[in-house]
N, C-alpha and C positions, 0 to 999 in steps of 0.2 A: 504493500500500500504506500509506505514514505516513497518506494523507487518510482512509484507511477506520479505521485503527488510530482517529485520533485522534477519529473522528465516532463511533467504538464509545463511546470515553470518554466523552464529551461527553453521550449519554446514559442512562450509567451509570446503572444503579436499585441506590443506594445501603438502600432500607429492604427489600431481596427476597435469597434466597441466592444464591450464596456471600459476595456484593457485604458485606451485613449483618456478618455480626462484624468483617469488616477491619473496615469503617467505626469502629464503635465502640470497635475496638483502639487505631485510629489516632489515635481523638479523645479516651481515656484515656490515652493515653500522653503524648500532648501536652499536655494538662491538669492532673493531678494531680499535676505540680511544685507548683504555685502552690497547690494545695490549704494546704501549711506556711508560708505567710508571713502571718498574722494574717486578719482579717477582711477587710481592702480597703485601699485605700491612699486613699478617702475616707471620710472619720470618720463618717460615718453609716452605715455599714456597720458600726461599733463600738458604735453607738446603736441600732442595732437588736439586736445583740446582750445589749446592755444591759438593752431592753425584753426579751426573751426568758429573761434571769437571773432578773428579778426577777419574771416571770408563773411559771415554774418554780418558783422556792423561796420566794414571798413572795406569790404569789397576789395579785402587784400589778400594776394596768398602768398602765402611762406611754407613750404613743404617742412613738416615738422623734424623732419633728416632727412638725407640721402639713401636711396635713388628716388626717394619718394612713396607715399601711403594716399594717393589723391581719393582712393572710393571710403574707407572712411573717414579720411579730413573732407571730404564734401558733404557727404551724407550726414555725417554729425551736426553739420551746420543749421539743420533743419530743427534741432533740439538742444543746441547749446545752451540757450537761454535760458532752460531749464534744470540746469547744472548737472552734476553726476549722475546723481540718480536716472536720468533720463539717457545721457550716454551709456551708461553702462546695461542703461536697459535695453538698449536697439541691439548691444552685444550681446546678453543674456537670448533674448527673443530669437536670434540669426540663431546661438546655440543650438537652441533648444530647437527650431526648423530642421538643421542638419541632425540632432540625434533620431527624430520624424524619419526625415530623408535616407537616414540609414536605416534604418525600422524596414523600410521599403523595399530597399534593394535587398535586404537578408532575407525576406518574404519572397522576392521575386527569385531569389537563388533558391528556396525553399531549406535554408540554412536548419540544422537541428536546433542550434542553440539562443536563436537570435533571440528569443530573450535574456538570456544572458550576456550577450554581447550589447547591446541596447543601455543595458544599464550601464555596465562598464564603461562604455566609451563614456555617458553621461556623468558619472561619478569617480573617475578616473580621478584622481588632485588636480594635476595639471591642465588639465580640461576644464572640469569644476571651476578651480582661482580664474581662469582666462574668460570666465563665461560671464563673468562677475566686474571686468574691468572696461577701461576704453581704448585697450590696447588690439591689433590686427591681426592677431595669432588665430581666434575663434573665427575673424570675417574670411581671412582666408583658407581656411581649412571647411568652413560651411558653404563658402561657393565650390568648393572642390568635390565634395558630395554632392552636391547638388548636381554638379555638373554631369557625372558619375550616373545618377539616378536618368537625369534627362536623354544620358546617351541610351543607359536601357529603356527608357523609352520611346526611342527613336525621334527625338525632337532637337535634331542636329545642330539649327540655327539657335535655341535656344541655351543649348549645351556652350557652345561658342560664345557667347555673350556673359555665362554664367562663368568660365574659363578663365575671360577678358576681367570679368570682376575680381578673381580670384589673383591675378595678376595686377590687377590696382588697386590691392590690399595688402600683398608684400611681393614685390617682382619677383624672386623665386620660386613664387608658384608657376610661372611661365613654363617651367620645364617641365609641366606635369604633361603638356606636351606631347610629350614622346608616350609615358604609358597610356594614355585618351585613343595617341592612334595605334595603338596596338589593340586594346581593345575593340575602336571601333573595325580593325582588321580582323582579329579574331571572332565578331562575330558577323562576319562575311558581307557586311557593307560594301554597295557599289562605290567604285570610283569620287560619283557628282555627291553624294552625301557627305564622303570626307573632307573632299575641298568647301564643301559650304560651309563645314564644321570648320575648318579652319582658313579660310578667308574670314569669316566672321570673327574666329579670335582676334586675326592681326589686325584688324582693323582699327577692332573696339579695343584692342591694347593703345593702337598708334592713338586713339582719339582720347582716353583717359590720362594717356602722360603726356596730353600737349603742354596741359596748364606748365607742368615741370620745364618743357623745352622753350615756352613763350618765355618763362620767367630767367630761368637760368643758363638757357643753353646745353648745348652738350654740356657741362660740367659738372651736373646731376646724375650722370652717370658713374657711380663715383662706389668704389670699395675702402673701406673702414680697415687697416691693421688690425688684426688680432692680437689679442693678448693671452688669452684661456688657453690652458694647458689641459690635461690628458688627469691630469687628479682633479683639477676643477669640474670640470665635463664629468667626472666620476664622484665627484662629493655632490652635484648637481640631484645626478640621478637617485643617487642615495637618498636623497631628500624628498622628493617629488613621489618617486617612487618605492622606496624603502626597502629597508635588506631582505626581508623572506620573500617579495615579491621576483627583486635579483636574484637571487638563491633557486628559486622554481625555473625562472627563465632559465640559467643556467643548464640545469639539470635535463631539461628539455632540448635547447640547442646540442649539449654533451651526446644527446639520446639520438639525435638527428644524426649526427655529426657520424655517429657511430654506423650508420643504417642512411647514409648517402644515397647509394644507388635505389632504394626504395623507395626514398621521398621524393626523385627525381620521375620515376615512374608514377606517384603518387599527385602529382601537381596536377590539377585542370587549368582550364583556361584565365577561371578567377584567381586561382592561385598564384599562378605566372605573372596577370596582372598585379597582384599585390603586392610579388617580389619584385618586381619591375618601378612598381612607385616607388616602395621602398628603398633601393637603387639609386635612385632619384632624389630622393629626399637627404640619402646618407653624402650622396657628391654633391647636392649643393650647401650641408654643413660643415663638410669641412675644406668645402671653398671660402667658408668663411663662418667661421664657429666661436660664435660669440655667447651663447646663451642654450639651455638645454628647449625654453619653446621654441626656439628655431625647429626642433624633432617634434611638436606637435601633429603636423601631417602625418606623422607615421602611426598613428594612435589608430584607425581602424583600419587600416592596410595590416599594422603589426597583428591588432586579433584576428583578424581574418588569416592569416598566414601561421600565423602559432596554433589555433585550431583545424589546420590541415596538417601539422608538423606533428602535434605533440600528443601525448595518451591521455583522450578524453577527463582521467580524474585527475591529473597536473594540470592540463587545462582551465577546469572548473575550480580548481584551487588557484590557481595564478589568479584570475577574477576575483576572485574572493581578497585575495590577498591584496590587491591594486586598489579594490575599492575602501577595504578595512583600514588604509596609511590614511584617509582623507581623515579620518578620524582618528587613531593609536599608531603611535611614532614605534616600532619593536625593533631593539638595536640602534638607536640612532648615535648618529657623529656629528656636533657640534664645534662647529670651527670659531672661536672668539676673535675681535678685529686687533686686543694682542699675542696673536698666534698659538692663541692653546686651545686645545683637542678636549673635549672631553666627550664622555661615552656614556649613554643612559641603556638600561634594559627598557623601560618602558617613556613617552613620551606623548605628549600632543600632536595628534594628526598634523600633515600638513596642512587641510583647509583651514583647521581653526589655529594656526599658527599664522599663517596669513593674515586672517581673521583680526589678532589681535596687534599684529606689525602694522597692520594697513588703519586702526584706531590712532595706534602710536604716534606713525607716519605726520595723521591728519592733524593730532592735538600740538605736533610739536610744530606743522609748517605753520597753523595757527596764531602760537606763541611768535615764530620770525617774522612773520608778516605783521604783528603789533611791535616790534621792537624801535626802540627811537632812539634814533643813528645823530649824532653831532653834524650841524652841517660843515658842507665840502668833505666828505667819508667816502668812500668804496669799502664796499661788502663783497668778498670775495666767499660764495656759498656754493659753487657746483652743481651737484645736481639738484638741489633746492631749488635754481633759477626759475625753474620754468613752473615750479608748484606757486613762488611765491608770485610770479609775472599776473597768476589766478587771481590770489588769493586775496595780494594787497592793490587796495585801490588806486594808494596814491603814488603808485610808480606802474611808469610808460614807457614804451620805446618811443613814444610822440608827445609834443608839448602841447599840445590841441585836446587830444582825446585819447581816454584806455586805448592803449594798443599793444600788443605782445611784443616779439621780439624776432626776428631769423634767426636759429641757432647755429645757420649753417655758414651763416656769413663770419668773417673774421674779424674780433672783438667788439660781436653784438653783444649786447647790456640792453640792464632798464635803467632809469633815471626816477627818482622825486625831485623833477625841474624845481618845485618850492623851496625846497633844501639843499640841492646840488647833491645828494644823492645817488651816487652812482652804482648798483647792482651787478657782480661779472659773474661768470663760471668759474673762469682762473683765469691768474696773469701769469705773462713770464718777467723774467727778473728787468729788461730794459725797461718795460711799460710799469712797474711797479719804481721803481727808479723817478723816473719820469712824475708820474702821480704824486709820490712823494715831495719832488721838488716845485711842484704846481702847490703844494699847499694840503696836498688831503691826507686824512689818515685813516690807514687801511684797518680793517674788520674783515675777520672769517669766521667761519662755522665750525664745529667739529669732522674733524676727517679731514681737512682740506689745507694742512699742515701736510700731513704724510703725502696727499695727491699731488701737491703742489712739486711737492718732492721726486716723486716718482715720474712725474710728466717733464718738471722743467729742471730737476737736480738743482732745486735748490733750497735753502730752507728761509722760509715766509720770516720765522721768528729772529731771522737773526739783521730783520730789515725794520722791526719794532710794530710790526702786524701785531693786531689784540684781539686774541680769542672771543668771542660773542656768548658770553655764559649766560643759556636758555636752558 
């Protein structure tokens, strides 16, 4: 009776009734905590908000980084004014579409387990935190499914446009590309179908990054130095996804690994595509790996591909286990910002770890954005810039009206024109030199001693910089 019960669940059709509004009860209730605690707990998430202020009321754009995020820096715009909660809610809502939209396609595969996969990808941590913010990791990884869904349903021009989204949500996604037409190959599309699919991408690519090439020119085309290393990337996953969930995965790849030529035999055509994205998604990270969401895309390519790989009860435990971190930390490794390690058996999930950094985050940018700075001062605060560009009123990149700032231009600030106020990210040592002998005196934040350090080798403090105790 439990094996029947539990095999019922297991292929749960979460997007068909009655199954349907729980679902989405379930994943609104869970979610729209996080809705109230600012933008994101990474500052680009504050920077694209940023871009979306000043498209809104100043009919200006500023790509919130390079190579550019133009589909949700525009689309935001339509709910900026409504502050976080409203962005983070267009994010949530795309979410929660794409875990629908996968519901679909596991039904149209006639998947055993897709209710279990359903929720998984939903309650994933790293899914979950992303769904919850105003950051592009969720907008593009939801057109990508989408996109996915539409090709199995033969709605080619549609697909192409959903594709072109996903690509001006983070240009990486462009490469998915290659597995779209394989699939649409694999399942025996004529010719005219796949060039429509993909005329329509390049099109609606070319016309989503114009804004970028009007403004900037080719020079938005532009890669970032890496700095993450291979234990970072590895203290990441640790995190997000936790040691016993590593530990199964393990076991299972070890199990593959061992039973090669069977698993080779064993792939169908979805499964090739999965490893084919996956492919995909691993060459354009460590073309440039900066961050473990970068590996977001792989989250339902990976279950789909581990449940053709692995022995149905490690499977079912991997799940289990990926979604139990969102809640209970087991084994975790704690890296402090003076370089010690410490080791817990038991811990706080990552969601509700989030949960309580992203409170922290809001109460402390709060407190900088009321601080009151001597006039003629520079505040040298990093990545705070773009939280407080939000938050406080009386500093602008304009002496007219609020206006944000370009990050990408070279030593953009804000100002409090009433006070001579000057806001940066960081200086280097001639430009602080410089300021100094103009008259002002500099202020930083915590952390931005050591940054200052490591970016321009030099130390802030020994130029008579005064720490900002908040």
């Amino acid at each position: 009776m439990l094996n029947r019960t539990l095999k019922d669940f297991l292929r749960l059709d979460w997007t068909t009734m009655p199954n349907l509004p729980w679902f989405i009860l379930i994943f609104l209730c869970s979610h729209i905590p996080m809705l109230f605690l600012g933008f994101g707990l990474d500052p680009d998430a504050w920077r694209i908000a940023n871009t979306a202020f000043d498209l809104r009321h100043h009919l200006v754009y500023h790509a919130s980084r390079f190579p550019g995020y133009p589909v949700p820096e525009f689309l935001n715009t339509v709910v900026i004014d409504f502050g976080y909660h409203a962005t983070n809610s267009l994010t949530m809502l795309l979410s929660l579409l794409s875990a629908l939209a996968f519901g679909r396609i596991l039904r149209e595969a006639d998947n055993e387990e897709k209710g279990l996969l359903v929720l998984t990808y939903a309650f994933l941590p790293l899914v979950w935190i992303n769904s919850t913010n105003t950051m592009d990791y969720m907008w593009s990884l939801s057109f990508i499914i989408l996109t996915w869904l539409f090709i199995i349903k033969e709605r080619y021009v549609v697909a192409g446009l959903l594709l072109a989204m996903a690509a001006g949500s983070r240009a990486a996604s462009a490469a998915f590309v290659i597995p779209f037409f394989y699939l649409l190959h694999s399942r025996g599309s004529a010719r005219a179908p796949i060039v429509r699919f993909l005329l329509t991408f390049f099109a609606t690519s070319v016309f989503i990054y114009m804004p970028l090439l009007v403004t900037y020119g080719l020079s938005f085309i532009h890669r970032y130095p890496s700095h993450t290393g291979i234990l970072q990337i590895g203290y990441q996953a640790l995190k997000y996804y936790g040691l016993p969930s590593i530990i199964l995965l393990t076991i299972i790849l070890l199990a593959v690994a061992r039973n090669l030529n069977k698993v080779s035999v064993k792939l169908d055509k979805v499964g090739i595509f999965s490893l084919l994205s996956i492919t995909t998604i691993l060459v354009t990270f460590f073309l440039a790996p900066y961050q473990i969401e970068y590996l977001i895309p792989l989250v339902p390519f990976g279950l789909m591909l581990t449940q053709h790989l692995g022995r149905r009860s490690l499977f079912i435990l991997l799940c289990c286990a990926l979604m139990l971190h969102s809640f209970v930390n087991i084994g975790s490794i704690e890296h402090t910002g003076d370089g010690r390690i410490t080791i817990q058996t038991l811990d706080a999930g990552a969601v509700i770890k989030n949960f309580a950094a992203r409170r922290k985050q809001l109460a402390y940018a709060r407190m900088l954005a009321k601080v009151e700075l001597p006039k003629n001062s520079v505040a040298i605060v990093g990545t705070w810039l773009p939280i407080v560009a939000y938050l406080d009123e009386r500093i602008s990149s304009s002496a007219k009206a609020k206006q944000m700032f370009d990050s990408n231009l070279p030593r953009a600030g804000l100002w409090n024109f009433a006070k001579n106020i000057h806001y940066r990210y960081l200086i280097d040592r001639d430009e602080l030199r410089q300021l100094q002998q103009s008259g002002h005196l500099i202020f930083y934040t915590e952390g931005i001693r050591a940054f200052t350090r490591d970016i321009y080798g030099y130390d802030i403090n020994e130029y008579g910089a005064i720490l900002l105790d908040i």
